[in-house]
N, C-alpha and C positions, 0 to 999 in steps of 0.2 A: 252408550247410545243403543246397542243391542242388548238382546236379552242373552242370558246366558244357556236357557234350557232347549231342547230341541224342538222346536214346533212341526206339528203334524202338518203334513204339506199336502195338499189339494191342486194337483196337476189341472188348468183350463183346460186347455184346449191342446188335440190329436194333430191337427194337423202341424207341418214343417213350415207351410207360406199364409200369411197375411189371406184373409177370403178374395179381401180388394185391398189393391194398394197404388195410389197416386203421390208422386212427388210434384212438389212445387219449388221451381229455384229463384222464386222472385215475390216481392208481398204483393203483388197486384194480384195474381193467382191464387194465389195465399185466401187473402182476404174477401176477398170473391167465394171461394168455394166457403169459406166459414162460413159467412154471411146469410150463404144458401143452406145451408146446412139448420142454422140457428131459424132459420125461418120456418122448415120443417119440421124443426122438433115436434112431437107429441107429446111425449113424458115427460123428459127432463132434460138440464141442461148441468153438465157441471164443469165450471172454468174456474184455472187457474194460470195468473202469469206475473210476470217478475213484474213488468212494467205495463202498466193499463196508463195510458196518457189521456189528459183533457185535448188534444189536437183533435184533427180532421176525422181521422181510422178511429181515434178512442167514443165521438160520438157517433158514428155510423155501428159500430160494433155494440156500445150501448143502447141503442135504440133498439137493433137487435133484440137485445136481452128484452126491455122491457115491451117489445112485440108478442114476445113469446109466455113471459107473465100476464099478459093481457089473456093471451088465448087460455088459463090455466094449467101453463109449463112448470113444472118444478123447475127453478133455475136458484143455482147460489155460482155465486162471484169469489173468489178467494185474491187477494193481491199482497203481493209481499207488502211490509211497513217502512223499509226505506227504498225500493224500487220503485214504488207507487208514492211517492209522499204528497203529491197533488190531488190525487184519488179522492180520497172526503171535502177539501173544499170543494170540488167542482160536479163528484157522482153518487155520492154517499147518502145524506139525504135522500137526493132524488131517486134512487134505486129502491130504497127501503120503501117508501111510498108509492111505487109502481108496483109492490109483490116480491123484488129481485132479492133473498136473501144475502146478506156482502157479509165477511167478514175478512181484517187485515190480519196477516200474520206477521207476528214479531211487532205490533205496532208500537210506533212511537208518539209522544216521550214516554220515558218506563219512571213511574215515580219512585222514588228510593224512602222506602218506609220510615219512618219515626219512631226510635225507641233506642234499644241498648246499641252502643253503638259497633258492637263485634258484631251483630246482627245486619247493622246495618253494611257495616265493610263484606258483609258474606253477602247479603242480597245484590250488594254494587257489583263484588266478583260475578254474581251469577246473570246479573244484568248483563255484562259484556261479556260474555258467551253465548248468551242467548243474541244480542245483536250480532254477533259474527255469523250466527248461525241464520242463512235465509233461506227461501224460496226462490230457487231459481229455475222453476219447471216454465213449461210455456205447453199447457195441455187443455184441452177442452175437449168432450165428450159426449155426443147428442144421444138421446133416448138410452145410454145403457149401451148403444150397437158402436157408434163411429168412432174414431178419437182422431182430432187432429194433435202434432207433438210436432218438435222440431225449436229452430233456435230464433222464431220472429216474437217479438213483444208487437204489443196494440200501441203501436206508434207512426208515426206517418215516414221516417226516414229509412221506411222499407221499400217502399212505393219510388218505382220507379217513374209512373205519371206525372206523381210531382216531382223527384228530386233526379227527373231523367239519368246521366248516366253518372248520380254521384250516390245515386240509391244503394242504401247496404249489402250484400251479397248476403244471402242466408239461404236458408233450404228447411223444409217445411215437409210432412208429409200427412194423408189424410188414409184412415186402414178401417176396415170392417174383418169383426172376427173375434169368436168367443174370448179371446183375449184381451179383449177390451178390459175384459170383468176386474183387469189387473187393477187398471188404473182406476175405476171406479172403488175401490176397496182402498187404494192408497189416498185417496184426494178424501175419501171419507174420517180415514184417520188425520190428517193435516187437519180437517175440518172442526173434528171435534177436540185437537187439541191434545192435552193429557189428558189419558184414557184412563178411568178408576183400574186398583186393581183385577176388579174382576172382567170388565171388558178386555183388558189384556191379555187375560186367561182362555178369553172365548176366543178372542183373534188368533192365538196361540193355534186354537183347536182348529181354525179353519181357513189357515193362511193360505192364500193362491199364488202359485208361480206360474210361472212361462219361462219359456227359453227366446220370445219375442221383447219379453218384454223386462227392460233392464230398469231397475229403482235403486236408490239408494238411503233408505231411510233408518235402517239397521247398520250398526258398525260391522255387522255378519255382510249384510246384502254388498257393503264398499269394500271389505276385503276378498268377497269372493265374487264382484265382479272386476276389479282388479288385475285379480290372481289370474283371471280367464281370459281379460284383455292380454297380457304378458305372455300366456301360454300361447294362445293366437297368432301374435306377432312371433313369436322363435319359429311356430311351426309352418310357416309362412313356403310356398313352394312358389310362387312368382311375382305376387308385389304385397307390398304395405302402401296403400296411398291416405294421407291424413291431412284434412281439411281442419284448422282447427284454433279460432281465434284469441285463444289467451295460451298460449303454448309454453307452458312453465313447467314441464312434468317433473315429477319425483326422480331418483337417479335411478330406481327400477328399470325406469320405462325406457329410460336415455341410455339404459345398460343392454337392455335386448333390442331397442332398436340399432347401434353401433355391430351389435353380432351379425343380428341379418344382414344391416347393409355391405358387412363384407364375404358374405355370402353374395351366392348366383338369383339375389329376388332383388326385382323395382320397388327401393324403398324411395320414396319420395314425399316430401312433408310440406304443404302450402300455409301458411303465416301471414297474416296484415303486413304490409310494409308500412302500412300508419294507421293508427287504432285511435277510439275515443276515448281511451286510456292512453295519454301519450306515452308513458315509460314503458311502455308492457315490448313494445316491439325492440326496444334496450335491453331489456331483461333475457328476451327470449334471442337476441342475438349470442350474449353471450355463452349461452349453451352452443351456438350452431358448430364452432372448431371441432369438438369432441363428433358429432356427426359428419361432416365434411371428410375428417380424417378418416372417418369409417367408411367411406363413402355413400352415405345416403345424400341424395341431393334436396336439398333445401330450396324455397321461390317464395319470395316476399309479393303479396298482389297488391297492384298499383293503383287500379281504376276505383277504389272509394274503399270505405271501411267495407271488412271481410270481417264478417262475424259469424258464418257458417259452420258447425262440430258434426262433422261426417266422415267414416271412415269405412276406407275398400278392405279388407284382407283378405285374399286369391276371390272366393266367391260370396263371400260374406258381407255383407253391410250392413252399417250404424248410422241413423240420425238422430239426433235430439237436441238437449242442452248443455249436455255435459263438457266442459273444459279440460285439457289435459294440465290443471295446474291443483296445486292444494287445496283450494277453495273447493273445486269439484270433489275431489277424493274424500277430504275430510269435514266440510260441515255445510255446505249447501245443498236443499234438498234438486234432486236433478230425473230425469224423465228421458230417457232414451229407447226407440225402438228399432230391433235386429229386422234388416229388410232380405230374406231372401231371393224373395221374387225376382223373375228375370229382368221385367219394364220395367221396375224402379234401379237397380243395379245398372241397366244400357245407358237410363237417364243421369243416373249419378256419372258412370267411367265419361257418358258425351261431357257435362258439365265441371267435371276435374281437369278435364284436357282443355276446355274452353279457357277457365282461369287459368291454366298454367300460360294462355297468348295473352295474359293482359297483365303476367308475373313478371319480374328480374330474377334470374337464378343465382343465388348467392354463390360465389366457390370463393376458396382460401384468400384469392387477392383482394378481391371486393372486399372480402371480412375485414382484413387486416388494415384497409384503406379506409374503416368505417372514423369519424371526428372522434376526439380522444376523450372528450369531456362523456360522450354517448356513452364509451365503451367502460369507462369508470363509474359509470351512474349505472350501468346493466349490472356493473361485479358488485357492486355495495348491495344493491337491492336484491340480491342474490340471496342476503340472507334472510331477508324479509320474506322469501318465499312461502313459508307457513301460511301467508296472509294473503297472497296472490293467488 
């Protein structure tokens, strides 16, 4: 997935904090501030998201777009091929014909060539890899300056207007700041795809980092953001708080969080108590004993699916898409930004402590008391974790 040679590295941006930085813990906010956003653009527009829906949000967000093609906006649309599978019957055409450049990533169906047939059993292998492998950023980007990121799709069961309080918990955020350029440079390679070898060459020459801004598109970029989540967490001097809805991690991460929590730091871990993945809160049960016993306290949220990926460490924070399970680590592309700043950090510790009055905190008895058929469907699927 990565390369193997050292790429010349081209540091954005001086500054520590975000120029501007706004959190949002609900899509009504969310989408409002996009909205306004897409409407302003001048230049360009560049969006990508797991899931673009034909619902209520998915045409108000696209009309959006093709407001902004109208004005002569640069705008291209990126959506994943199976998180979007509705997306061409319902906006495809019609975008194209408005101006809106679209293209699907990983789309489906993938034809299985015709010919020799070890050819073709090697194209089939490569076909399911390449499906394993998606898009699961949630980023959009106006003129080159803004980017919103964070873990809402353009779906309406974000929205708390309509789905009052059974609406999904997520958290969003919207930033100004030469780091933007990050994500502009990454959505551009998604964009075009496989890159000749000589574009890779060039990219080589002129790769941008940030210390804001976290990708995973390199097998480099996933172990050495990894590797610096894990160091984070041990060097931890008063809490670990982890907001974080498909909570399957590798035993890494289950290995330094059990350390700290018996150490003198608030490690605390918030989990869906019901997902729209049923098994997933089975799965991630079964890990909770090994935490428990360490003492990290674990809280399942009750008041509607918790699909939020955010995370405290002493003064450090994280939003975006990424999940603490294999999926995230090893082949979905993901889009996460480090939030220093202090307003966005007060607004995240208010809105962790909020959830945790609408959680049940898991300890040893609760665990032990969970239905037997649950707790056998969590261990089996345990090994399927690769794929979770």
């Amino acid at each position: 997935m990565g390369d193997t040679q050292e790429p010349h590295i081209i540091a954005v941006g001086e500054a520590s904090e975000w120029q501007e930085a706004t959190v949002f813990h609900d899509g009504d906010s969310f989408f409002d501030a996009l909205e306004a956003a897409l409407d302003q653009a001048k230049v360009s527009i560049d969006m990508e998201f797991y899931i673009f829906e034909s619902d209520r949000t998915g045409y108000r967000i696209f009309r959006a777009l093709v407001r902004a093609a109208q004005r002569r906006v640069a705008v291209r649309l990126m959506v994943d091929g199976i998180g979007s599978v509705s997306f061409s019957r319902t906006f495809r055409e019609a975008a194209i014909r408005a101006g809106v450049a679209v293209k699907v990533f990983h789309e489906l169906p993938w034809r299985i060539v015709r010919g020799d047939p070890k050819e073709k059993r090697f194209r089939f292998r490569k076909l399911l890899r390449r499906m394993n492998n998606r898009n699961h950023r949630k980023v959009c980007v106006v003129d080159g300056a803004v980017a919103f990121v964070g873990s809402m799709n353009v779906v309406d069961y974000h929205l708390p207007s309509l789905f009052k309080e059974l609406a999904w918990r997520d958290t969003g955020i919207r930033v100004r700041g030469l780091d933007v350029a990050v994500l502009v440079q990454s959505f551009d390679d998604a964009w075009q795809g496989r890159l000749s070898r000589l574009k890779r060459r060039l990219r080589r020459k002129a790769q941008l980092v940030s210390t804001l801004v976290r990708l995973n598109v390199s097998g480099r970029q996933r172990r050495e953001s990894h590797l610096d989540l894990l160091v984070r967490i041990v060097g931890a001097q008063r809490r670990v708080w982890i907001t974080n809805a498909y909570f399957v991690p590798d035993g890494s991460l289950l290995r330094v969080l059990a350390v700290v929590g018996r150490e003198n730091v608030d490690v605390r871990v918030l989990v869906p108590g019901f997902s729209d993945v049923v098994f997933i809160p089975w799965v991630a049960s079964a890990l909770h004993l090994g935490l428990l016993r360490a003492g990290v306290r674990v809280f399942e949220y009750q008041r509607s699916v918790l699909h939020a990926k955010t995370m405290l460490i002493d003064d450090w924070g994280l939003i975006g898409s990424s999940n603490l399970n294999h999926r995230s680590l090893l082949h979905d592309l993901e889009a996460d930004l480090v939030v220093p700043n202090e307003n966005v950090r007060r607004s995240m510790e208010d809105q962790f402590l909020r959830d945790l009055e609408g959680a049940k905190e898991v300890t040893l008895e609760n665990w032990r008391n969970r239905p037997l058929l649950e707790r056998l469907i969590g261990r089996v699927l345990l090994w399927m974790r690769y794929l979770l």
